[in-house]
C-alpha positions in Angstrom: -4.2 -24.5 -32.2 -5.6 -21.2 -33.5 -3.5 -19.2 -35.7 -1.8 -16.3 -33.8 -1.3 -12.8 -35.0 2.0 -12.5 -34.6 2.7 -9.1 -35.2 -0.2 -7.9 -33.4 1.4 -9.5 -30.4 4.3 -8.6 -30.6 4.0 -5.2 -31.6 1.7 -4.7 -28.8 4.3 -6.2 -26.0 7.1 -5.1 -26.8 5.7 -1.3 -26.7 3.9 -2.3 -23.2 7.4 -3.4 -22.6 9.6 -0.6 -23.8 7.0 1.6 -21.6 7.0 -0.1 -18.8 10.8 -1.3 -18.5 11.7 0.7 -15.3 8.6 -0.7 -13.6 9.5 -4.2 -14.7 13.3 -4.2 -14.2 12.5 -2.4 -10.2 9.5 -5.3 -10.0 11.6 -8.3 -10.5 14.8 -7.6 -9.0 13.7 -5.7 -6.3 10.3 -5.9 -5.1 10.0 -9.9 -5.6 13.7 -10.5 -4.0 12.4 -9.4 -1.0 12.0 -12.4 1.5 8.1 -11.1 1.6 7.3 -11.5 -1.7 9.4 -13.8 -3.2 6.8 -16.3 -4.1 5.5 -13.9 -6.8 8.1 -15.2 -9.5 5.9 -18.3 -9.8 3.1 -16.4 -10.4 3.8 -15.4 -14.1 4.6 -19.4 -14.7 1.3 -20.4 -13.0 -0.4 -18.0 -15.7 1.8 -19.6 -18.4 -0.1 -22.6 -17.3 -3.7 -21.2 -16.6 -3.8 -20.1 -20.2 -2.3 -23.3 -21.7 -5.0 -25.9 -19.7 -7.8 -23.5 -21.6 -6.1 -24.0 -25.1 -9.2 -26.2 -25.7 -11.6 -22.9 -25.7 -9.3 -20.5 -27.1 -9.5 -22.4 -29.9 -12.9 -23.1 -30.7 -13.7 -19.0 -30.0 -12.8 -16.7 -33.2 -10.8 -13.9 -32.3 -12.6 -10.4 -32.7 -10.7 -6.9 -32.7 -12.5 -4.6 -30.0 -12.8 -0.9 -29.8 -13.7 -1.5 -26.2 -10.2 -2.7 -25.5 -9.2 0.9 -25.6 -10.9 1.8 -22.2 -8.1 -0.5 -20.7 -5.5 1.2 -22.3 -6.8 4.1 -21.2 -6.7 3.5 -17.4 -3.4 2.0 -18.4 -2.5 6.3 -19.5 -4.3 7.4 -16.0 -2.2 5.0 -13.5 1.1 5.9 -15.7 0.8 9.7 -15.3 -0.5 9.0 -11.3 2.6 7.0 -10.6 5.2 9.1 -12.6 3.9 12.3 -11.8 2.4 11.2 -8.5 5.4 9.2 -7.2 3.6 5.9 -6.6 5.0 2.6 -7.4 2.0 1.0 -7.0 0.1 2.9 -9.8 2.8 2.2 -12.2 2.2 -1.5 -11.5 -1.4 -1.8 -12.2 -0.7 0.9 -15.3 1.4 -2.2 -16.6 -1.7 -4.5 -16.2 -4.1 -2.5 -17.7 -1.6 -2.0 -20.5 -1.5 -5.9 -20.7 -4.8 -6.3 -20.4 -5.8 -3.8 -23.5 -3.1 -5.6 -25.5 -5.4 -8.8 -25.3 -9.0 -7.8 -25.2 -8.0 -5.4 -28.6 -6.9 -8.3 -30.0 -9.0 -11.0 -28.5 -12.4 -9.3 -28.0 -14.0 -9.6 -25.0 -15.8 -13.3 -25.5 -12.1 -15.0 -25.5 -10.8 -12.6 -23.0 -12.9 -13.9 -20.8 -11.3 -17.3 -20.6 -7.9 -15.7 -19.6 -9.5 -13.3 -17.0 -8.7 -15.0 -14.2 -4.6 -16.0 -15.1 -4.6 -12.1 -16.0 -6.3 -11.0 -12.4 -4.1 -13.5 -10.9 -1.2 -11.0 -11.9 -2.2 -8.6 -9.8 -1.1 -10.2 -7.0 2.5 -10.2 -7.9 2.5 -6.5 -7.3 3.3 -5.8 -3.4 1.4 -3.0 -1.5 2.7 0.5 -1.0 5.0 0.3 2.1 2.5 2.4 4.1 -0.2 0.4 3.6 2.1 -3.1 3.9 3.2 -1.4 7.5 -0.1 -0.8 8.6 -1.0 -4.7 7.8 1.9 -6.1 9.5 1.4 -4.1 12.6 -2.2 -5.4 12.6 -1.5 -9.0 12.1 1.1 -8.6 14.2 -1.1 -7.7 17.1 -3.8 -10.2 16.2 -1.2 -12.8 15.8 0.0 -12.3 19.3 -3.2 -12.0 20.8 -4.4 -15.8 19.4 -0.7 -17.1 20.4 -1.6 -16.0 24.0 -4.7 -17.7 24.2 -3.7 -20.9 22.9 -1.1 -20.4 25.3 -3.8 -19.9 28.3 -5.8 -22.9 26.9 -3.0 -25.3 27.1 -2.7 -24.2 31.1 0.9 -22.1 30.3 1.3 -18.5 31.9 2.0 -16.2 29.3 1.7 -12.6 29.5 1.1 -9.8 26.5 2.4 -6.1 25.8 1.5 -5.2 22.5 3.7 -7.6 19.8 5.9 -9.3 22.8 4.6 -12.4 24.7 6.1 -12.7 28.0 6.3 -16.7 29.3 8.2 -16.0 32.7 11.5 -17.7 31.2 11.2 -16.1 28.0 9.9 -12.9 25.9 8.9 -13.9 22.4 8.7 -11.0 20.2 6.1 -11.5 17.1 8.4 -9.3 14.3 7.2 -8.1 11.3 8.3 -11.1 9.3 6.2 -13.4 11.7 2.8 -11.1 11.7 1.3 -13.7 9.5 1.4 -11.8 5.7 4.0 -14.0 4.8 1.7 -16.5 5.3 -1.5 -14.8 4.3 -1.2 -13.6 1.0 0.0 -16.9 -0.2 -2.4 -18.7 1.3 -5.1 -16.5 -0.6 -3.2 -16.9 -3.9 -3.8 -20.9 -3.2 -7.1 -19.7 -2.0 -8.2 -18.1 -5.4 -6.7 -21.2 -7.2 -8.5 -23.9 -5.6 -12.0 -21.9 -6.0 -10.9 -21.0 -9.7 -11.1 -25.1 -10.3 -13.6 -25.8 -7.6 -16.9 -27.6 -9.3 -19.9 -26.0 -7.2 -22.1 -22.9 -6.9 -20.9 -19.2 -6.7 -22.0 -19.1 -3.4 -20.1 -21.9 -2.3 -17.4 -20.8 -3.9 -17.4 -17.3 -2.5 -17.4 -18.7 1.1 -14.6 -21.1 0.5 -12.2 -17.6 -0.7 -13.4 -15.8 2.3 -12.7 -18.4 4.3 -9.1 -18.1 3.7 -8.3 -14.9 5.7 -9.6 -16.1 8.9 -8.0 -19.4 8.3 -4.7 -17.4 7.7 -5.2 -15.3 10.8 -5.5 -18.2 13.0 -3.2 -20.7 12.0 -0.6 -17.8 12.1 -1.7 -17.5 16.0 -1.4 -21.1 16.4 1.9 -21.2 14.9 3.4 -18.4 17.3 1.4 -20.7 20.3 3.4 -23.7 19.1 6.1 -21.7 19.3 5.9 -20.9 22.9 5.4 -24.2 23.7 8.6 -25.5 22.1 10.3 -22.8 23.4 9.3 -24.1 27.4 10.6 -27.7 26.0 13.8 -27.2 24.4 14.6 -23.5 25.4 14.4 -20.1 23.3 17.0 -22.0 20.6 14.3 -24.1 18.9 12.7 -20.9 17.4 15.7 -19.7 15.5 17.2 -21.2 12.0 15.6 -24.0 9.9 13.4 -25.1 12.8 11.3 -21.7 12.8 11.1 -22.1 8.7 10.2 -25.4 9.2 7.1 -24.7 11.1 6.0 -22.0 9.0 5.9 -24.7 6.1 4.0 -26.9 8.1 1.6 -24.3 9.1 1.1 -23.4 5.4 0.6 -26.6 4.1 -1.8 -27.8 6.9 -3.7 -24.6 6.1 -4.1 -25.9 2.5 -4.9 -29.2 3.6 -7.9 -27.7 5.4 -8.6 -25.7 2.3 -9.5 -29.1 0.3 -11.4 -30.6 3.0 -14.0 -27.5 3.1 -14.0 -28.3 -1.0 -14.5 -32.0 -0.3 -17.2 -31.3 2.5 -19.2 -28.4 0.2 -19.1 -30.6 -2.8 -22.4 -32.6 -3.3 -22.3 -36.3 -3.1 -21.4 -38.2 -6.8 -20.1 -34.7 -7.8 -16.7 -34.3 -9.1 -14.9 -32.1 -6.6 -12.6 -30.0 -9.7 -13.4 -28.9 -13.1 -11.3 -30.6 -15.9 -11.2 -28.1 -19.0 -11.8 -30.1 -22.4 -8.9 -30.7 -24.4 -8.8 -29.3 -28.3 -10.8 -30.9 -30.7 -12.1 -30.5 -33.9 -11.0 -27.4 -36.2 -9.4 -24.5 -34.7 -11.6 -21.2 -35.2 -9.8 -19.0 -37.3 -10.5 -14.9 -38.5 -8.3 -11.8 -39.6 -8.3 -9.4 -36.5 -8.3 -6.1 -37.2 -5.3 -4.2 -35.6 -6.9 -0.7 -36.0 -7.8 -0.9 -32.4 -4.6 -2.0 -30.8 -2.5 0.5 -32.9 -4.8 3.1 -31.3 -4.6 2.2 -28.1 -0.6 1.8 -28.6 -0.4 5.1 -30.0 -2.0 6.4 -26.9 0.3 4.8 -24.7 3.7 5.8 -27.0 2.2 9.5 -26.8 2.3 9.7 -22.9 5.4 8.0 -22.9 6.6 10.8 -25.0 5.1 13.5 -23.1 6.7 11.9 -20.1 10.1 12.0 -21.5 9.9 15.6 -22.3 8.6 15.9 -18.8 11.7 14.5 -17.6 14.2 16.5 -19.8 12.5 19.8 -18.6 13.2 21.3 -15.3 10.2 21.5 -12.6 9.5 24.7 -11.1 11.2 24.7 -7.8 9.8 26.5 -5.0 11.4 28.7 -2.5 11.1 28.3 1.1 12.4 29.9 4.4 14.5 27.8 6.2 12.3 26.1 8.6 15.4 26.3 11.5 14.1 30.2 10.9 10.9 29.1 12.8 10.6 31.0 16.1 10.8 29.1 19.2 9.0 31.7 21.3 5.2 32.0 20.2 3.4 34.0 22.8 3.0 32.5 25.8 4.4 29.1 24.2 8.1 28.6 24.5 10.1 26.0 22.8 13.3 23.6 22.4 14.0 22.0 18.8 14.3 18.5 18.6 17.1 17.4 16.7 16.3 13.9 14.5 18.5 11.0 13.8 20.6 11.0 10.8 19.1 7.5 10.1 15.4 8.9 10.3 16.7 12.0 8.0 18.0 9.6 5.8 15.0 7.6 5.7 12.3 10.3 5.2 14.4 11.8 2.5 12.7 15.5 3.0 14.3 19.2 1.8 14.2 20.8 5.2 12.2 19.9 8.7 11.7 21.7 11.9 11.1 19.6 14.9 10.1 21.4 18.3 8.8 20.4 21.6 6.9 23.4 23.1 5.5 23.8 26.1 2.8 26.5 27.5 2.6 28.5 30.5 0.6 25.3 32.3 3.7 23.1 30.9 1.3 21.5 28.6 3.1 20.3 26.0 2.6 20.2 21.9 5.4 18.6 19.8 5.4 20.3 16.3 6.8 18.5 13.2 6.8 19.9 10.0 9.0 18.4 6.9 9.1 20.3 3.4 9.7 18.6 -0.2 10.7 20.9 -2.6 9.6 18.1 -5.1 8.2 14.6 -5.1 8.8 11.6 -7.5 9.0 8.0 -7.5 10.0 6.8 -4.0 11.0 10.6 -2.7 7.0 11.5 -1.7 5.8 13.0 1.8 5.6 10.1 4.5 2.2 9.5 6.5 2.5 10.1 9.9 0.2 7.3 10.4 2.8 4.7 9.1 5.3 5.9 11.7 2.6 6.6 14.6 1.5 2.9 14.0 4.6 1.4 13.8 5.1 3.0 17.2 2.1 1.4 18.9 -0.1 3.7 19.0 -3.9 2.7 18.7 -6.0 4.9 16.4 -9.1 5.2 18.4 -11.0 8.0 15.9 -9.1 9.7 12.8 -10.7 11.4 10.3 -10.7 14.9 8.0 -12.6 18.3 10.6 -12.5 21.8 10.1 -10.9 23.7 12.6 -11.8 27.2 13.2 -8.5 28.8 14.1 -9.0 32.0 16.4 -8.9 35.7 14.6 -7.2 33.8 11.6 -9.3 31.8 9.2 -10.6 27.8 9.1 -8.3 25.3 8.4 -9.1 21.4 7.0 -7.0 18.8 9.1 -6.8 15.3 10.1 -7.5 14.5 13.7 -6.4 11.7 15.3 -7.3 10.4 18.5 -4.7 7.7 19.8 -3.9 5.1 22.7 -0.9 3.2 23.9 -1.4 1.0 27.0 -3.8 3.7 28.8 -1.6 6.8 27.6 -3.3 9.0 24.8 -3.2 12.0 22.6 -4.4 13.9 20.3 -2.8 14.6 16.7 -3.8 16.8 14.3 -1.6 16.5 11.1 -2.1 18.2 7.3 -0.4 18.1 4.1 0.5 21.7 2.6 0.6 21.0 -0.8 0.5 23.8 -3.5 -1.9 26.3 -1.8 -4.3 23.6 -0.7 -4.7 22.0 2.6 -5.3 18.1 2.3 -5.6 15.3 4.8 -4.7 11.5 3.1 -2.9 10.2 1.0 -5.1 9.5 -1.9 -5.9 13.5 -2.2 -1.8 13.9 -2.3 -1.3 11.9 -4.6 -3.8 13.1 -7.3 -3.2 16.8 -6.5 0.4 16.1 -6.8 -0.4 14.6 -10.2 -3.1 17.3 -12.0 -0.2 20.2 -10.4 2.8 18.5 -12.1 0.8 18.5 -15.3 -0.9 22.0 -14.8 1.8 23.6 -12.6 5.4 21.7 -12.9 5.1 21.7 -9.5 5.4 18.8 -7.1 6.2 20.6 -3.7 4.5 20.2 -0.4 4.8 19.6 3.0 3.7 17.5 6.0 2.7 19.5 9.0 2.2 17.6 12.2 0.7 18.3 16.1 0.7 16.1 19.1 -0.4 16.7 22.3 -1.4 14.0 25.4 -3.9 14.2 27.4 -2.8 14.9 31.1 -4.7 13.7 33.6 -7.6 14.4 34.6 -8.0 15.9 30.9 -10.6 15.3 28.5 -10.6 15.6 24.6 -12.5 18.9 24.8 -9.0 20.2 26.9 -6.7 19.0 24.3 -8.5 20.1 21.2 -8.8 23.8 22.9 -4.6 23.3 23.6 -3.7 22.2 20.0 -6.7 25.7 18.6 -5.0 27.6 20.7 -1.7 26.8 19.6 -2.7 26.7 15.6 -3.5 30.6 16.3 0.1 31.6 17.1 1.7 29.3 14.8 -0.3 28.9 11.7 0.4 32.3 10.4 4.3 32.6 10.8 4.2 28.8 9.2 2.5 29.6 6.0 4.6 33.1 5.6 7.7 30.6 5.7 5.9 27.6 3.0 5.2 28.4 -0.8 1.3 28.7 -1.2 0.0 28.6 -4.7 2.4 31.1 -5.3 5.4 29.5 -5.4 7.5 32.2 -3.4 6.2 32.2 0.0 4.5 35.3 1.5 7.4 36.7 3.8 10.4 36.3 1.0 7.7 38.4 -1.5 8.0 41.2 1.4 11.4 41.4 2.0 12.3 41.5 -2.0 13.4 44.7 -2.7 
């Protein structure tokens, strides 16, 4: 084996660690004990393993110190300030694997890193989406999951009926929950998926097809699994579907799927071939050089400097905003009149906001528009402004058309929002929604989050809002009716709004007037 440098190592981990330790302790005991992702404590053991099978090449390749190991570390600084100052889990999860991944190529240079590329992207998929984007899956495979079951149903001759995730069999209603939507069963699947292709002994090309044939594969036998499930359920009643039984099947289903998965390798791999690569074991003398630590200990000391900065950070106050009380919002704007809409302490609880202000109003016509707006005095880690899309998806609601317009509000000025189009089992509306954050008027979540960063560093300020519209479309209405209701309505509204919400001045206009 090839001499290791020790104190390069260890130096280099246990700093990766000591920044990092928050991320890794919330990681492994929370986000991997969660029935969804509890497969990813075998990942850092498969890894363990990946590495040790290419001890043979490690060996024979003399370690070189790279400068170039310092762009890792680097975007390792970038996702660290994003997620702390951003309040993203996520980012602070790939900042640890970019920290990781500078520790080796500094050390190993990039020649031997790439050997242990693949073990070290496997990693990434230990870390579990952002909830908004794991919601928006689910709900889709959800859908797609029930749609397949339905038509395996039909195929086998069995009346079976669909509304959105719920299959309706006469007898019975099977409900397709979130933990059956298939991404239990997916991202597994595409670990195994980039494991068998990792050993499998053909061209790129074939190789390529036999990873991207692992989602559709997913999809399916997910469908067929729910199908299954119906049928059993007309055979030995609702019962069969709960307990060990349900598990059972989901193993089955999983282990079939992988099945499948080596015979596409067996069928793709030319005849006389051998199907797998076997990596040579070590021979011969092991290569051996002095590595330079100059560029690790630079990298490190870029990493303990933002972890200082982010300490002091911590220790010193933010700026905190002042804003009306929303409740202060009037009901009566013009010819619109409104009722407030009181929300359940559970949903309160949930979003986690400062203040909100929920009102149905209604114009002369009784048109309505429901108006939402929730305020954050600050954000951080797991307190940041929720998407609307998350919870208008999770409803049911189709997105038919969403994307970022500019709206030209009437005798007041143009305004940057989101519109969203949407569809429910023939009913739709029309949303416009916008994130008030700092003076600036943004429209996802990506923008949020990298505002939200650059003004904690620039500002100490982490405050913003969500502001929200809905109307439906009556009938007999078009888009072109709706858009002129929710314009029209932005025209009385908008300007009492941002009176009552901090702007880039962190007082908002209307508490500046009444100061004495």
């Amino acid at each position: 084996m090839p001499r290791i440098n020790w104190p390069g190592w260890g130096a280099g981990l246990a700093l990766v660690a000591f920044v990092h330790q928050a991320v890794i302790v919330r990681l492994v005991s929370d986000e991997w004990s969660r029935a969804d992702f509890d497969y990813c404590y075998l990942i850092p053991f498969v890894m363990a393993y990946l590495v040790w099978e290419r001890r043979g090449e490690l060996a024979a390749i003399p370690s070189r110190a790279s400068w170039a190991g310092l762009w890792a570390f680097g975007a390792s600084v970038f996702f660290l300030l994003l997620g702390e100052l951003g309040g993203e889990f996520l980012s602070l999860y790939i900042s640890l694997w970019f920290a990781i991944l500078g520790v080796c190529w500094t050390l190993l240079g990039w020649r031997k890193l790439k050997v242990i590329l693949f073990p070290l992207a496997l990693l990434l998929m230990a870390f579990p989406p952002p909830n908004y984007l794991y919601g928006r899956l689910t709900l889709g495979m959800q859908l797609l999951s029930t749609r397949i079951g339905v038509e395996f149903l039909h195929l086998l001759g069995l009346p079976a009926f669909r509304e959105g995730n719920v299959i309706d069999m006469g007898f019975t209603q099977l409900e397709v929950v979130a933990a059956c939507s298939g991404l239990r069963f997916l991202i597994p699947l595409a670990i195994v998926g980039m494991l068998l292709t990792y050993y499998f002994r053909e061209t790129w090309w074939k190789r390529t097809l036999l990873m991207l044939f692992t989602l559709p594969l997913a999809i399916v036998m997910n469908g067929l699994r729910i199908g299954v499930s119906g049928v059993l359920a007309r055979s030995y009643g609702p019962g069969i579907l709960e307990g060990a039984a349900h598990d059972t099947m989901g193993w089955v289903m999983f282990l079939v799927s992988a099945v499948i998965l080596l015979g596409c390798m067996k069928l793709m791999t030319a005849r006389g071939k051998p199907m797998l690569v076997v990596f040579a074991p070590v021979s011969g003398s092991p290569a051996i050089a002095r590595v330079s630590l100059m560029p690790l200990l630079a990298g490190l000391a870029l990493l303990a400097a933002t972890n200082g900065y982010l300490q002091y950070r911590a220790m010193t106050p933010d700026v905190l905003p002042t804003a009306r009380p929303l409740s202060a919002f009037p009901v009566r704007l013009g010819e619109w009149e409104g009722v407030r809409v009181p929300m359940e302490r559970k949903f309160i609880d949930e979003l986690d906001f400062t203040d909100y202000v929920q009102v149905d109003f209604r114009n002369g016509g009784q048109r309505a528009v429901d108006f939402y707006v929730a305020w954050y005095d600050r954000q951080s880690k797991g307190e940041s402004i929720h998407s609307p899309e998350t919870c208008l998806r999770g409803g049911g609601w189709r997105f038919e058309r969403d994307g970022a317009v500019e709206v030209a509000v009437p005798d007041y000025k143009t305004v940057r929002v989101n519109r969203t189009m949407l569809e429910q089992n023939g009913r739709r509306m029309l949303s416009y929604f916008w994130f008030p954050a700092r003076g600036r008027y943004l429209t996802n979540g990506v923008e949020l989050k990298l505002y939200t960063m650059w003004d904690s560093l620039t500002l100490r300020r982490t405050d913003g809002a969500l502001v929200r519209l809905i109307t439906p479309l009556y009938p007999g209405e078009g888009e072109a009716d709706a858009e002129r209701r929710l314009v029209d309505f932005l025209a009385v509204a908008l300007p009492p709004l941002e009176r009552m919400l901090p702007g880039r001045d962190p007082v908002p206009e209307a508490m500046n007037r009444q100061a004495p």
